[in-house]
C-alpha positions in Angstrom: -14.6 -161.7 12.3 -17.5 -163.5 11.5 -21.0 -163.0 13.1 -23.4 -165.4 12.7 -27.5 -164.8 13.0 -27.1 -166.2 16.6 -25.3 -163.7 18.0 -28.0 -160.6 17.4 -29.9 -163.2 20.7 -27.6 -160.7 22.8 -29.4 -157.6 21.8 -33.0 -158.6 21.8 -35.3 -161.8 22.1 -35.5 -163.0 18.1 -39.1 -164.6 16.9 -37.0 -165.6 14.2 -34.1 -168.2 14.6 -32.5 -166.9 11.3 -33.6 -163.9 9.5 -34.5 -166.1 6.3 -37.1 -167.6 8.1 -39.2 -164.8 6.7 -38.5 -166.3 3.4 -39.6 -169.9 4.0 -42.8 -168.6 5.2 -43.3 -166.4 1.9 -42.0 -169.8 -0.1 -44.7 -171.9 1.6 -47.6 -169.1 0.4 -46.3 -169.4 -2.7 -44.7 -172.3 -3.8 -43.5 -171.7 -7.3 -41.6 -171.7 -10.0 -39.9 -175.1 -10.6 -37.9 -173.8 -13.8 -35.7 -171.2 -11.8 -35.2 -173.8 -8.8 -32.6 -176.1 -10.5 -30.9 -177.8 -7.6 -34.2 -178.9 -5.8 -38.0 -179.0 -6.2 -39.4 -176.2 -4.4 -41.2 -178.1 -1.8 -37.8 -179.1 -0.9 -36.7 -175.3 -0.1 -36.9 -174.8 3.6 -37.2 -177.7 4.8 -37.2 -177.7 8.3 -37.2 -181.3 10.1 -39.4 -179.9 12.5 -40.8 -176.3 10.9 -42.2 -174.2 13.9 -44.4 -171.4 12.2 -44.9 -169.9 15.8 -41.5 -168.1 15.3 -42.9 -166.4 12.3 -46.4 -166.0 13.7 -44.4 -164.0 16.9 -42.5 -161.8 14.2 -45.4 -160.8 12.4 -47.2 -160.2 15.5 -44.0 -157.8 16.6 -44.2 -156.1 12.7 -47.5 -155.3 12.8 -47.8 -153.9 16.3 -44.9 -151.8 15.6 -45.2 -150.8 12.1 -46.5 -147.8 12.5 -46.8 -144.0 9.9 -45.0 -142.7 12.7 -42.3 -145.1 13.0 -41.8 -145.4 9.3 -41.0 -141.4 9.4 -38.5 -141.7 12.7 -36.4 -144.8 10.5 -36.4 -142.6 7.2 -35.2 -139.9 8.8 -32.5 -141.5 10.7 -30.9 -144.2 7.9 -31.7 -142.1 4.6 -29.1 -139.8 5.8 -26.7 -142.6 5.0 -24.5 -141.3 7.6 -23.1 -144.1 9.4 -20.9 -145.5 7.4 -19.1 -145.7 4.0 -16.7 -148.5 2.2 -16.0 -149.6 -1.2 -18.5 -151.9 -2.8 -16.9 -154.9 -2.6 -15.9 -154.0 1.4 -19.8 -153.8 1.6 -20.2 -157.5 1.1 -18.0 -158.1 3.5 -19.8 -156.0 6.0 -23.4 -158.3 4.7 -21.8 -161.5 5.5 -21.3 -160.7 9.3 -24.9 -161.6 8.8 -24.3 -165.4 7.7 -26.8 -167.5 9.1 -25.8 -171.2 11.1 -29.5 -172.2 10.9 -30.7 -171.8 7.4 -31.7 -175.3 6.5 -31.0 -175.0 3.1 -27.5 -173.7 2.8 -24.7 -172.7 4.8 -23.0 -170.2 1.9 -22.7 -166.9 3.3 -25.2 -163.6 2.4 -23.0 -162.5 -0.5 -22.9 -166.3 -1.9 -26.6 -166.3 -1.9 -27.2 -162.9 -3.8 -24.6 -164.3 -6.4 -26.7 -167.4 -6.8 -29.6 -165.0 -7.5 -27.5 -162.8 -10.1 -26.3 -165.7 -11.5 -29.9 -167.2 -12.5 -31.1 -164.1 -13.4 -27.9 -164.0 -15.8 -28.2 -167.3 -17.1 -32.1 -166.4 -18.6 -30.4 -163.5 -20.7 -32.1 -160.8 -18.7 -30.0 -156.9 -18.9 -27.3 -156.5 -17.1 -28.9 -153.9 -14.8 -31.3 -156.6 -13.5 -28.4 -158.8 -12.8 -27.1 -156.2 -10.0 -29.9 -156.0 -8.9 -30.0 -159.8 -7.7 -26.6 -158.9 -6.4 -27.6 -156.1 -4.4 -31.0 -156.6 -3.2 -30.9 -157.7 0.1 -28.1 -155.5 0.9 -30.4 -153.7 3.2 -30.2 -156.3 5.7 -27.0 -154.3 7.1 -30.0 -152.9 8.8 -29.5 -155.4 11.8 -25.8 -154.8 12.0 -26.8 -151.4 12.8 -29.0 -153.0 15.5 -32.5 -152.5 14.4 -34.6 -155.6 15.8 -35.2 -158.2 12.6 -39.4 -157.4 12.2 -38.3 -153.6 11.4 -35.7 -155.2 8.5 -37.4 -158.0 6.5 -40.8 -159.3 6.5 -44.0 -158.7 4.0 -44.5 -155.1 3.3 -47.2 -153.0 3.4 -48.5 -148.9 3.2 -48.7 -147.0 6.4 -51.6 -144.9 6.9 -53.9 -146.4 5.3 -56.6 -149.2 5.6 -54.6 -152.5 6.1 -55.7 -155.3 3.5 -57.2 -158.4 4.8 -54.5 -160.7 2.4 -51.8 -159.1 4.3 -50.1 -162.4 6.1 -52.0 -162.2 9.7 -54.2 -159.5 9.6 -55.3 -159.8 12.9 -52.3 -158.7 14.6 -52.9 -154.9 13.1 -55.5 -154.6 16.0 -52.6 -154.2 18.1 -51.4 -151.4 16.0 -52.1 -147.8 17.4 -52.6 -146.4 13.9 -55.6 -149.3 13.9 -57.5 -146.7 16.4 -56.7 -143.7 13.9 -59.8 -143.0 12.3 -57.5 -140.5 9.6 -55.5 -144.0 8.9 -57.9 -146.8 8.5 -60.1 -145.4 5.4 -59.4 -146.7 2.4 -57.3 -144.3 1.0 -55.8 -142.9 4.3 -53.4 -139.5 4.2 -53.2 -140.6 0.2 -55.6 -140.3 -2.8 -56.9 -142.4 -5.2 -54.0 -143.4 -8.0 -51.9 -141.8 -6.2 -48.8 -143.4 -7.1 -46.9 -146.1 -4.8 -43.8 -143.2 -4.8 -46.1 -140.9 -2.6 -47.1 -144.2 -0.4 -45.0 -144.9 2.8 -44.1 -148.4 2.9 -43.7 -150.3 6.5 -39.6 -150.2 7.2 -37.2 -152.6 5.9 -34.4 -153.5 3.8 -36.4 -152.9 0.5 -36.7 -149.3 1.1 -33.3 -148.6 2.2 -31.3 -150.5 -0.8 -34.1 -148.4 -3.0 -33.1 -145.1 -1.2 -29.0 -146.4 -1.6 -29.1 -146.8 -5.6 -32.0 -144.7 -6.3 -29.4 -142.4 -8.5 -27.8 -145.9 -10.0 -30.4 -147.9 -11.9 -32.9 -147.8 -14.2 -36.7 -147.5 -13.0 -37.7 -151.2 -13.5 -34.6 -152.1 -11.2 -35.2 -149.6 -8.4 -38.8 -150.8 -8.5 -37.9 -154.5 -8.0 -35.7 -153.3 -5.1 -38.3 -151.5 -3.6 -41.1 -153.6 -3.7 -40.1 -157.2 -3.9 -41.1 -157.8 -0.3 -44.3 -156.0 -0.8 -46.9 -159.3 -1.6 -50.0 -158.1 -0.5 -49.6 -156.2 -4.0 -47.2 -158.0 -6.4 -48.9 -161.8 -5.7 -52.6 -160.7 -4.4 -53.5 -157.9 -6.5 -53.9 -155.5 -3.4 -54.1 -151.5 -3.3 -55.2 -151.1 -7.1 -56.4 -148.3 -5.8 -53.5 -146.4 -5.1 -51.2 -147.2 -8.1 -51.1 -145.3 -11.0 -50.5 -145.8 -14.9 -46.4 -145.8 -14.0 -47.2 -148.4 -11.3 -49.0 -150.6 -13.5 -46.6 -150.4 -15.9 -43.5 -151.2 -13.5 -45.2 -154.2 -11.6 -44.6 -156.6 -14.6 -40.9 -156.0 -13.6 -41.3 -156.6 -10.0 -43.0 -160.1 -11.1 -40.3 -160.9 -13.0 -37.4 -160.1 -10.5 -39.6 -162.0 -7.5 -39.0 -165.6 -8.4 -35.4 -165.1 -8.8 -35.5 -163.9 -5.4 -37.3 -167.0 -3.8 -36.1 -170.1 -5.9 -32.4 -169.5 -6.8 -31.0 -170.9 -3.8 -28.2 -174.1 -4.7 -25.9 -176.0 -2.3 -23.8 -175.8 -4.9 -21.3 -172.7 -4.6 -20.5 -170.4 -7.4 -16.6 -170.3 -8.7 -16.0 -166.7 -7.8 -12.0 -166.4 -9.2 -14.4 -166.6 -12.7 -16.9 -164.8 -12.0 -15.4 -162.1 -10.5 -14.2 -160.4 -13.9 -17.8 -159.6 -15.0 -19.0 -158.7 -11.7 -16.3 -156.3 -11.2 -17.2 -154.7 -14.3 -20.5 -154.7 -13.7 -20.5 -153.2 -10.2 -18.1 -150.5 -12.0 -20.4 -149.6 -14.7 -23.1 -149.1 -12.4 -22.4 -148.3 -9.0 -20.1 -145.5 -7.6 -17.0 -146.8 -6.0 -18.0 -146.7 -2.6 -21.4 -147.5 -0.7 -23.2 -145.0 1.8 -24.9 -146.0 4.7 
């Protein structure tokens, strides 16, 4: 059975009409690089008729309200037991695509036809292998909604809990609803951390990045898990935000995350990938990597 984004309407009132409406916001901030966007010009991506950025102003209002240390410690603790389900790799895919989205405006391929458009640009520039599952397997956390968590506590810009909030965060304004905004311990500048401590001892604001990091943490090489883990986090990878916090490892990691970023954004193609010849390497590749089957 397939389940398509408008269905999740049943369980809560979306800001979002599809969940990659996050991602034509982020390619509006940043509208580049032409060279990994072969099919169209960038501008071109996400082109709504008639683009409505309330929706996306209502989801980042929800995210930011909600996002709080608290609730980053009550989702941890319930999905990085990876106890609700488990299925071959391939299965897992399956499981993604009940997550295909009717109103994506620029193509109607399913979630797993997308991430293969990802692996396959990353591919075709000759990076390792290991980076090429990663563009197959970084969204994977979006199972989140399938499990029912509402879509501002599954994609969106990420940021560090307890801690000051930076001001180049995508609306700022809506952490004054935020009860960690009143918690004098949260809003200094370092927070409940200390200076260069290392993003791995800073709490991120839930999502998919964290739980695909969490799922292959024991699979991939650092410069992988790192792309997984903080691809949606902007505020550091695009502004320059939270310096202050990284260490020497961090510094040395975010060139990767920069590299991984555009594939991310600007792979998308109307055109669908042949699959019966692909499918040789990829099984291969899952196999070298990845254990047979997926918990989660």
């Amino acid at each position: 059975m397939n389940t398509t984004s408008n269905n999740f309407t049943l369980k809560e009132k979306k800001p979002l009409s599809s969940l990659d409406e996050w991602e034509d916001d982020v390619l509006q901030r940043y509208p580049e690089p032409e060279s990994i966007a072969s099919a169209k010009t960038t501008d071109e991506y996400r082109n709504y008729e008639a683009p409505v950025r309330d929706t996306v102003k209502e989801f980042y209002r929800l995210n930011h309200t909600y996002q709080t240390y608290d609730f980053v410690q009550e989702k941890r603790n319930n999905f990085l037991k990876f106890n609700k389900k488990e299925m071959p790799v391939w299965n897992a895919f399956e499981f993604l695509n009940q997550l295909v989205d009717d109103s994506d405006p620029d193509t109607d391929l399913d979630q797993f036809q997308h991430l293969l458009q990802t692996s396959e640009a990353i591919r075709k520039d000759g990076h390792p292998d290991w980076m090429v599952l990663v563009g197959l397997m970084h969204d994977m956390g979006k199972v989140l909604c399938l499990f029912g968590e509402p879509q501002w506590a599954v994609v969106g810009d990420t940021f560090p809990v307890g801690c000051a909030y930076s001001g180049k965060i995508v609306y700022p304004e809506f952490f004054k609803n935020n009860p960690d905004y009143s918690n004098p311990e949260y809003q200094t500048q370092y927070g409940v951390y200390k200076k260069g401590c290392g993003l791995r001892n800073v709490n991120m604001s839930w999502g998919h990045d964290e739980y695909i990091y969490q799922m292959l943490k024991d699979y991939l090489p650092e410069s992988g898990l790192y792309m997984l883990r903080y691809h949606s986090f902007y505020a550091w990878h695009r502004e320059g935000e939270y310096s202050y916090l990284m260490d020497d490892h961090d510094k040395e990691m975010l060139k990767w995350v920069k590299l991984f970023n555009p594939y991310d954004l600007y792979s998308k193609n109307p055109e669908q990938p042949d699959w019966k010849k692909l499918k040789p390497y990829y099984e291969e590749l899952v196999q070298k990597y990845l254990p047979s089957t997926l918990k989660f």
